[in-house]
C-alpha positions in Angstrom: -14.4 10.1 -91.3 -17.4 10.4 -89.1 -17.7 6.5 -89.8 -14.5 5.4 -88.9 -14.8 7.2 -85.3 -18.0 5.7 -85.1 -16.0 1.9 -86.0 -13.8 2.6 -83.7 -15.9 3.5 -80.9 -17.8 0.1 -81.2 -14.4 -1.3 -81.0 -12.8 0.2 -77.9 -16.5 -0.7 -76.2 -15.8 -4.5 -77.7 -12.6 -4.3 -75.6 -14.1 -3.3 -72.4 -12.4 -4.9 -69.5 -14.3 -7.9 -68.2 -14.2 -6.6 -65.0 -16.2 -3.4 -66.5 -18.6 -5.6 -68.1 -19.2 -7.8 -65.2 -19.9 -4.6 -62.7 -22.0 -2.5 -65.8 -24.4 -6.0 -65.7 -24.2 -5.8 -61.9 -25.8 -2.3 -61.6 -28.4 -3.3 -64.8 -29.4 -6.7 -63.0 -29.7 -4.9 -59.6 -31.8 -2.1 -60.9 -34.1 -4.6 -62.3 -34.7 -6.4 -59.8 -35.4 -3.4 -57.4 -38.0 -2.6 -60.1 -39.1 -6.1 -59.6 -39.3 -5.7 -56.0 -41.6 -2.6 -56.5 -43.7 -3.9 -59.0 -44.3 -7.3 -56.0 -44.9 -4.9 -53.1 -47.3 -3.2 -55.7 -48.9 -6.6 -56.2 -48.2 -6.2 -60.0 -47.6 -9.7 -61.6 -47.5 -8.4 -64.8 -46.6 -4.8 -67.0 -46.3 -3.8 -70.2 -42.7 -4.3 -71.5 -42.8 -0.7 -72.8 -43.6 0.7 -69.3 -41.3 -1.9 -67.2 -38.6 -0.2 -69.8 -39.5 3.4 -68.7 -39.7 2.6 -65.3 -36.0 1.0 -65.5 -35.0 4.4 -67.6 -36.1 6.3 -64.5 -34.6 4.4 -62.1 -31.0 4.7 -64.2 -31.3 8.4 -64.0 -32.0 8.1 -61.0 -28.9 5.8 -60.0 -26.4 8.2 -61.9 -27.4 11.1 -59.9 -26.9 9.4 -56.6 -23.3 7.9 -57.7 -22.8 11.3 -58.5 -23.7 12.4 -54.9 -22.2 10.0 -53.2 -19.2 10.4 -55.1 -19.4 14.6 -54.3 -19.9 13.6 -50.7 -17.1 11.4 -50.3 -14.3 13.8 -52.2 -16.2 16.0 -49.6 -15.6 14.1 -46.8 -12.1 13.8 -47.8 -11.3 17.6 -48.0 -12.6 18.0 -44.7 -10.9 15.3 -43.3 -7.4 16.6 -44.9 -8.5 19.3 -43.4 -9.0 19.0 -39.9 -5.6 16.8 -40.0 -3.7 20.0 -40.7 -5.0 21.8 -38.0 -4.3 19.1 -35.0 
């Protein structure tokens, strides 16, 4: 059983949208070349693939908890909006 869920799984991600792939590469192609940028200002021409990899780790995390903000501060933003229209 366990297999088959895992089968399908692989397969529903298979079917992604191309519009969700395109943006998922997007935000894994921009986060490396911030690290890129780092490592230049750093005058680093050259890392460890092993480190460059936990570096880009951290910066992920780091990503999801800002969309996570931002997205918190816009619904945010929103409610007080909605908010201030009703009393006007």
């Amino acid at each position: 059983m366990l297999r088959f869920i895992l089968n399908q799984n692989t397969f529903l991600k298979n079917m992604e949208n191309p519009e969700i792939i395109a943006l998922k590469e997007a935000l894994f192609l921009n986060r490396e070349n911030l690290l890129n940028d780092i490592l230049a200002t750093l005058n680093y021409e050259e890392i460890n693939e092993n480190l460059f990899q936990e570096l880009l780790s951290l910066i992920e995390k780091t990503d999801l908890t800002t969309i996570k903000l931002n997205k918190a501060l816009e619904a945010q933003e929103v409610i007080d909006s909605v908010l201030k229209d009703r009393l006007i």
